[in-house]
N, CA and C atoms as an extended XYZ file, in Angstrom:
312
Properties=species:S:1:pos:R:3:atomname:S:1:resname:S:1:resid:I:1 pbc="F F F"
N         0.847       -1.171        0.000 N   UNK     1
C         0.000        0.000        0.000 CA  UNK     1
C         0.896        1.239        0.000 C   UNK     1
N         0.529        2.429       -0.845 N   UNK     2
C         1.512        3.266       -1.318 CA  UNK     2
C         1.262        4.304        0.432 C   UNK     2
N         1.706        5.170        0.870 N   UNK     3
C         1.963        5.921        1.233 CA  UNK     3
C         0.449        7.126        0.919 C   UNK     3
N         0.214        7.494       -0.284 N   UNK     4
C        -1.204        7.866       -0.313 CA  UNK     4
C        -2.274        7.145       -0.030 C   UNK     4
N        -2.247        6.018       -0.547 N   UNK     5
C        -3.877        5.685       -0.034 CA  UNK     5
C        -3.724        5.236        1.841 C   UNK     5
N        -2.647        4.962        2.010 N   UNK     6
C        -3.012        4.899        3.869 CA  UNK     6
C        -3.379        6.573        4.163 C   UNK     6
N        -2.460        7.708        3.729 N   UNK     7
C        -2.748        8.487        3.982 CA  UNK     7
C        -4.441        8.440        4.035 C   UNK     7
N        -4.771        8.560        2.437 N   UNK     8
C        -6.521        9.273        2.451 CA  UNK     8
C        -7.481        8.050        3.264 C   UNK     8
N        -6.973        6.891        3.518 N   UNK     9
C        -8.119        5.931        4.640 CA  UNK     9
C        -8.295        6.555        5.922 C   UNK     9
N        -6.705        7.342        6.125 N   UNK    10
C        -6.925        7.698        8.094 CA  UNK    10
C        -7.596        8.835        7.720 C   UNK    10
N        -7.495       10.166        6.564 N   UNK    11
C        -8.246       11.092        6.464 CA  UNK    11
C        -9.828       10.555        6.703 C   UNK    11
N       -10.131        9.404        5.819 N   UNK    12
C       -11.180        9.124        5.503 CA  UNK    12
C       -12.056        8.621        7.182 C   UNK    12
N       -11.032        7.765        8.177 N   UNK    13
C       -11.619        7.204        9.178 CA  UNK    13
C       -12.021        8.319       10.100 C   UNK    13
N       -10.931        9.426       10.180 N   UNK    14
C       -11.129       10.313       11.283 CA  UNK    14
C       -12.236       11.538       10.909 C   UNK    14
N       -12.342       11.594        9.719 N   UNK    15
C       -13.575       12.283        9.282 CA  UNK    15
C       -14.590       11.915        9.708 C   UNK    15
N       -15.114       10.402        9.497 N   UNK    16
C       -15.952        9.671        9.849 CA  UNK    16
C       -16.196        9.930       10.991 C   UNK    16
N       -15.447        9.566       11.963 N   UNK    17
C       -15.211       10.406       13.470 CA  UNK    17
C       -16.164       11.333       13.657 C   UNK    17
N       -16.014       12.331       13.124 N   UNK    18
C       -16.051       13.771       13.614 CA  UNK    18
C       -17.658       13.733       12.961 C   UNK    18
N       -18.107       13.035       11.979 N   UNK    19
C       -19.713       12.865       11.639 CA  UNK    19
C       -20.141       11.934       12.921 C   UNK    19
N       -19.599       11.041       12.801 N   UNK    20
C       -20.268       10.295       14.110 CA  UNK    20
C       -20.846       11.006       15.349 C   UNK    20
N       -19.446       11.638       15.564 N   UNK    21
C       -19.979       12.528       16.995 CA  UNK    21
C       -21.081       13.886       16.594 C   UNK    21
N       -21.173       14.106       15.609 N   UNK    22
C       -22.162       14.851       15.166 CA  UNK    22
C       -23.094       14.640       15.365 C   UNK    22
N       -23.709       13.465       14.981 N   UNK    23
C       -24.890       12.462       15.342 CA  UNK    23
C       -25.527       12.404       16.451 C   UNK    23
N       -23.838       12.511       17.848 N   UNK    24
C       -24.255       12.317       18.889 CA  UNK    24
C       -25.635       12.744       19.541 C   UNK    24
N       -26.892       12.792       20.217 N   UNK    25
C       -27.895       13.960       20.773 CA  UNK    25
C       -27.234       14.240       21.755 C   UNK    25
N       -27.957       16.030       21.838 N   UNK    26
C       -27.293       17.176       23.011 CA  UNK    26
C       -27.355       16.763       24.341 C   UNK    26
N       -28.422       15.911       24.548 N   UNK    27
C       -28.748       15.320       26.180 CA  UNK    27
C       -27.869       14.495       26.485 C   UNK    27
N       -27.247       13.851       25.589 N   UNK    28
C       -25.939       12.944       25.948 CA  UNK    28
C       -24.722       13.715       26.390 C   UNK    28
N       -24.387       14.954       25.538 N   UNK    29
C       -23.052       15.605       25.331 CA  UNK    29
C       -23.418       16.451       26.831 C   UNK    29
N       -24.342       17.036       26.824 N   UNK    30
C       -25.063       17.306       28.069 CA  UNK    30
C       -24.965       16.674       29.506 C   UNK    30
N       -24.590       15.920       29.532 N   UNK    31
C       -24.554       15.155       31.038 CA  UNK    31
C       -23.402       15.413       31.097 C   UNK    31
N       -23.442       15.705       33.229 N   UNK    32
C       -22.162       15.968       33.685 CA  UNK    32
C       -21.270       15.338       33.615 C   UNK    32
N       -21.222       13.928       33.710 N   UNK    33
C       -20.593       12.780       33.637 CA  UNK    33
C       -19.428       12.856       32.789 C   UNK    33
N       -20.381       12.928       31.237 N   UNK    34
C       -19.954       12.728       30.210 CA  UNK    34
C       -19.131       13.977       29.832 C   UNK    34
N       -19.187       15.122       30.210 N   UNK    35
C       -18.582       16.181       30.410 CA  UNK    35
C       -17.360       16.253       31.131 C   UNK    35
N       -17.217       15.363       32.297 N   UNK    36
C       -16.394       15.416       33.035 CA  UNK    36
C       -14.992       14.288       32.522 C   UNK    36
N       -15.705       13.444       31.961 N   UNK    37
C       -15.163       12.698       31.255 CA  UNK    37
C       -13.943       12.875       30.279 C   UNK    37
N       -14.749       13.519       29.149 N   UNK    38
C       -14.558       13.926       28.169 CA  UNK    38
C       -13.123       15.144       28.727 C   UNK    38
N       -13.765       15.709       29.535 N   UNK    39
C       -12.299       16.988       29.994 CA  UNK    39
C       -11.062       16.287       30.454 C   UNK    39
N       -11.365       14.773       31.156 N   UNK    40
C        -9.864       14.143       31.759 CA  UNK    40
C        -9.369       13.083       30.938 C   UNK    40
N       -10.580       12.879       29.965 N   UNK    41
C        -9.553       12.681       28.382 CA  UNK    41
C        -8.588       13.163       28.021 C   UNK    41
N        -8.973       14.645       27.998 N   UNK    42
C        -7.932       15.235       26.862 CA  UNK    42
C        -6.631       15.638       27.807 C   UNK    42
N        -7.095       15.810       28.924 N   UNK    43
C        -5.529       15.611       30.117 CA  UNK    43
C        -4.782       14.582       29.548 C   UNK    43
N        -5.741       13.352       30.049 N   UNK    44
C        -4.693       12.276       29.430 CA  UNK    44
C        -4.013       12.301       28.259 C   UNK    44
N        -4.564       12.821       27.023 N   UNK    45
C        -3.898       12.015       26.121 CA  UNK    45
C        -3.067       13.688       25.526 C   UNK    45
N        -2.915       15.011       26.353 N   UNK    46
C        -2.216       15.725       26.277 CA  UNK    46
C        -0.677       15.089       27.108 C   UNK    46
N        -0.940       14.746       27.858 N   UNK    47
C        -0.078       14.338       29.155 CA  UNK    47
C         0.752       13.151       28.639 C   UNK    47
N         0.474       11.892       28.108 N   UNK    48
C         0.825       10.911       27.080 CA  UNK    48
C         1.505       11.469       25.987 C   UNK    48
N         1.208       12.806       25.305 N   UNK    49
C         1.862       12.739       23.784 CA  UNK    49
C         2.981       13.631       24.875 C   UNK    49
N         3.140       14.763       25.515 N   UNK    50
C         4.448       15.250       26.088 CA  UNK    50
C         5.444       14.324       26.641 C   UNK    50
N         4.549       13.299       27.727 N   UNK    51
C         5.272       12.279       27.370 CA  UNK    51
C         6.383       11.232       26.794 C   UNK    51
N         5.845       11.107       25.486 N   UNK    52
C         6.453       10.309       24.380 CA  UNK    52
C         7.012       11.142       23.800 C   UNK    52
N         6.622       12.407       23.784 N   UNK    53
C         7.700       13.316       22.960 CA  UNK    53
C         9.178       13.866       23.857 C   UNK    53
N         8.782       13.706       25.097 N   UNK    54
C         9.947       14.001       26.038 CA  UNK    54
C        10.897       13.156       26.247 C   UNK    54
N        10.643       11.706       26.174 N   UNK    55
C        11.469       10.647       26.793 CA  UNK    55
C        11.491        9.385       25.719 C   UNK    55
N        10.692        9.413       25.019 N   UNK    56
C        11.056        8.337       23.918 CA  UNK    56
C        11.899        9.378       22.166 C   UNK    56
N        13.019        8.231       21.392 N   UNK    57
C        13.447        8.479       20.835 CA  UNK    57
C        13.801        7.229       20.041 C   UNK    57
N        13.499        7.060       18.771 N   UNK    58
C        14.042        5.683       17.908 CA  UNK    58
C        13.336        4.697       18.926 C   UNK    58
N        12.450        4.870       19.170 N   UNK    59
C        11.305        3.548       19.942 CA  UNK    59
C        12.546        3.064       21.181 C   UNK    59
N        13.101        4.123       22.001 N   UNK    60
C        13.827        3.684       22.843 CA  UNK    60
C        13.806        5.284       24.279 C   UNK    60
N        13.725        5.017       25.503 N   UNK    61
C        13.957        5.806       26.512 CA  UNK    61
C        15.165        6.277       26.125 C   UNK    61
N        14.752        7.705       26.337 N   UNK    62
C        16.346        8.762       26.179 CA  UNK    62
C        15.957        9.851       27.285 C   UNK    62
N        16.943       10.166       27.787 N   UNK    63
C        17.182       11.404       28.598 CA  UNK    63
C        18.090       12.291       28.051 C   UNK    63
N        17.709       13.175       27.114 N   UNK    64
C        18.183       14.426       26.258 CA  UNK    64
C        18.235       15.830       27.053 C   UNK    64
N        18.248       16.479       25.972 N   UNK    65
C        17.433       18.349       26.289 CA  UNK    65
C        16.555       18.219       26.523 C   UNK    65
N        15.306       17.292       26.157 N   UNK    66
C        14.516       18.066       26.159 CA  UNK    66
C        13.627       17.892       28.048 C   UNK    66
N        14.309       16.539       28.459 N   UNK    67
C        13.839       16.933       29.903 CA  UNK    67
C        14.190       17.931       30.905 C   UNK    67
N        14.999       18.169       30.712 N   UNK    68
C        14.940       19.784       31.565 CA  UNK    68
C        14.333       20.706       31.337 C   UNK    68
N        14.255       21.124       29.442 N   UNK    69
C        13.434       21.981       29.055 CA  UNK    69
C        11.954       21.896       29.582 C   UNK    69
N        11.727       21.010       29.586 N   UNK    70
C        10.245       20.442       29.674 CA  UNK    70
C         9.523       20.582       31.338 C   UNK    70
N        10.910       20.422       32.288 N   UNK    71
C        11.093       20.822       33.579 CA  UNK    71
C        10.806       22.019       33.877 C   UNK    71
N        11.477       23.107       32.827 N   UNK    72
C        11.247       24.537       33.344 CA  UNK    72
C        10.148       24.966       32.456 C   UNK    72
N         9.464       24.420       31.732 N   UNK    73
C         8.091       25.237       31.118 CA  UNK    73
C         7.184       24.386       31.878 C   UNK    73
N         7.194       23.140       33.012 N   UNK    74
C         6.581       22.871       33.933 CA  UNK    74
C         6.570       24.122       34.864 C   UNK    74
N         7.881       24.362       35.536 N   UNK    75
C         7.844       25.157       36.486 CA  UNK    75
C         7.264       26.596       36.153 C   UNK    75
N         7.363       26.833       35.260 N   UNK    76
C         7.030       28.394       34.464 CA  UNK    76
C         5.516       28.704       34.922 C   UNK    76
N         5.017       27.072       33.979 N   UNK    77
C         3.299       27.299       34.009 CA  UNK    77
C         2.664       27.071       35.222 C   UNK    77
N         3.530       26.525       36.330 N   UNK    78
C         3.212       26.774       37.692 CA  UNK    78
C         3.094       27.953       38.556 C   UNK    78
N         3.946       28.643       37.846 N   UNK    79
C         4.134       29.748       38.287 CA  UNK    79
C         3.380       31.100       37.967 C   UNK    79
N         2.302       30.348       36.601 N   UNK    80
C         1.148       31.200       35.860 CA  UNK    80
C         2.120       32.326       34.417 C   UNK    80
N         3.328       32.053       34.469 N   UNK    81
C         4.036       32.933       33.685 CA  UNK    81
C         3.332       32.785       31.843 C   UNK    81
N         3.533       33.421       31.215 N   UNK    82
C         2.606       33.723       29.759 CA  UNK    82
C         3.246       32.794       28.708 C   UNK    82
N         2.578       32.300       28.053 N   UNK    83
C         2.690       30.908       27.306 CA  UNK    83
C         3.777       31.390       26.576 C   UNK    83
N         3.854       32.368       26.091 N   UNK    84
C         5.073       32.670       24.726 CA  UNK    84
C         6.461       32.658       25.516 C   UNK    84
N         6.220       33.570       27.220 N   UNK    85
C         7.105       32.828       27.779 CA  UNK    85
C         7.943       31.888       28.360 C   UNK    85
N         6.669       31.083       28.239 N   UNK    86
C         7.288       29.229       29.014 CA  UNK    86
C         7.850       28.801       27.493 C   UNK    86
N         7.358       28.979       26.308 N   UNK    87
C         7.787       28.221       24.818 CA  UNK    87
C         9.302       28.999       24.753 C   UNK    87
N         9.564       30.180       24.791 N   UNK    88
C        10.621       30.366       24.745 CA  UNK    88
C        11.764       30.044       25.641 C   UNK    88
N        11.457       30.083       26.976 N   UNK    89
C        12.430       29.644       27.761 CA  UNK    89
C        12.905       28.075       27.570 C   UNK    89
N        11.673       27.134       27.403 N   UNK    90
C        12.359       25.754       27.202 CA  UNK    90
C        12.815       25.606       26.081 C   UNK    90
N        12.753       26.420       24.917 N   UNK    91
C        13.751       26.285       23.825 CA  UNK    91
C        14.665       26.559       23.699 C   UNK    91
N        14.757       27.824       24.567 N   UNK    92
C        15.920       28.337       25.283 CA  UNK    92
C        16.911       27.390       26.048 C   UNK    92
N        16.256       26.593       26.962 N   UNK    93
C        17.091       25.819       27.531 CA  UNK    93
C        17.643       24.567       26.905 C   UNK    93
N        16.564       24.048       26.092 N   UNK    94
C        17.291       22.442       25.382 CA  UNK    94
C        18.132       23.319       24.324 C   UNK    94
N        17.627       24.227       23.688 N   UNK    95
C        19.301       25.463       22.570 CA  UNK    95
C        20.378       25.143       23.705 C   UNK    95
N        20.462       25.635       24.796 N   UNK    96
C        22.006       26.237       25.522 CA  UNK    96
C        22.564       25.026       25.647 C   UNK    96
N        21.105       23.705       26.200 N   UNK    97
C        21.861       22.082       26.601 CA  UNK    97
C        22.489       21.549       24.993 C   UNK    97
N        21.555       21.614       24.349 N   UNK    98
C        22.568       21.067       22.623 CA  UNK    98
C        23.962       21.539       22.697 C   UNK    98
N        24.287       22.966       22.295 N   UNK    99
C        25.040       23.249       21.844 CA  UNK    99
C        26.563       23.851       22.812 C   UNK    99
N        26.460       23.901       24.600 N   UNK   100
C        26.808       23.860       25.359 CA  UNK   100
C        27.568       22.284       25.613 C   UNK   100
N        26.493       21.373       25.798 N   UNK   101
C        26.894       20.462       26.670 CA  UNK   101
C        26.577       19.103       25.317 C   UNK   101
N        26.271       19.374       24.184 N   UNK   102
C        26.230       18.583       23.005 CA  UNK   102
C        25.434       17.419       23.133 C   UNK   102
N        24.315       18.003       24.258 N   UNK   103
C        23.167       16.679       24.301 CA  UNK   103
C        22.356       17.160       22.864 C   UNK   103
N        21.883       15.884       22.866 N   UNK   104
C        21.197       15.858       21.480 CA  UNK   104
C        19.741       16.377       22.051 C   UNK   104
């Protein structure tokens, strides 16, 4: 299978998706439950992709730049500091760890 047609099937599945939940009725989307739900979803699977983007590399655990970086735009957003400032500082910091200390 070429590279396009997997492409246009996942276009095609996740579209589907997004009609499905269309479908859904409001009294469903409506319940607290399902509301509450739905919000510690997207924690999770925000929390999972930083995750995998922080500590996995070539389908293997690495400890790079980018965990420290990732450390201080933790600490930043704890601290309530402004998003453009937490993005810059941890780029800031895995920049100084690369090319300083030649972590990848």
């Amino acid at each position: 299978m070429s590279l396009w047609i997997g492409l246009l099937i996942a276009s095609v599945a996740v579209y589907s998706w997004k009609i499905l939940g269309l479908l859904v009725p409001t009294r469903v989307l409506d319940h607290p439950k399902v509301a509450q739900l739905v919000s510690l979803i997207t924690v999770a699977l925000m929390s999972a992709l930083v995750g995998i983007q922080t500590f996995v590399s070539n389908r293997q655990v690495v400890l790079d730049s980018r965990v420290p970086a990732v450390l201080v735009a933790l600490g930043l957003t704890v601290l309530r500091m402004p998003f453009i400032l937490v993005v810059a500082a941890a780029a800031g910091v895995a920049a100084i760890l690369r090319f300083v200390l030649g972590w990848n």
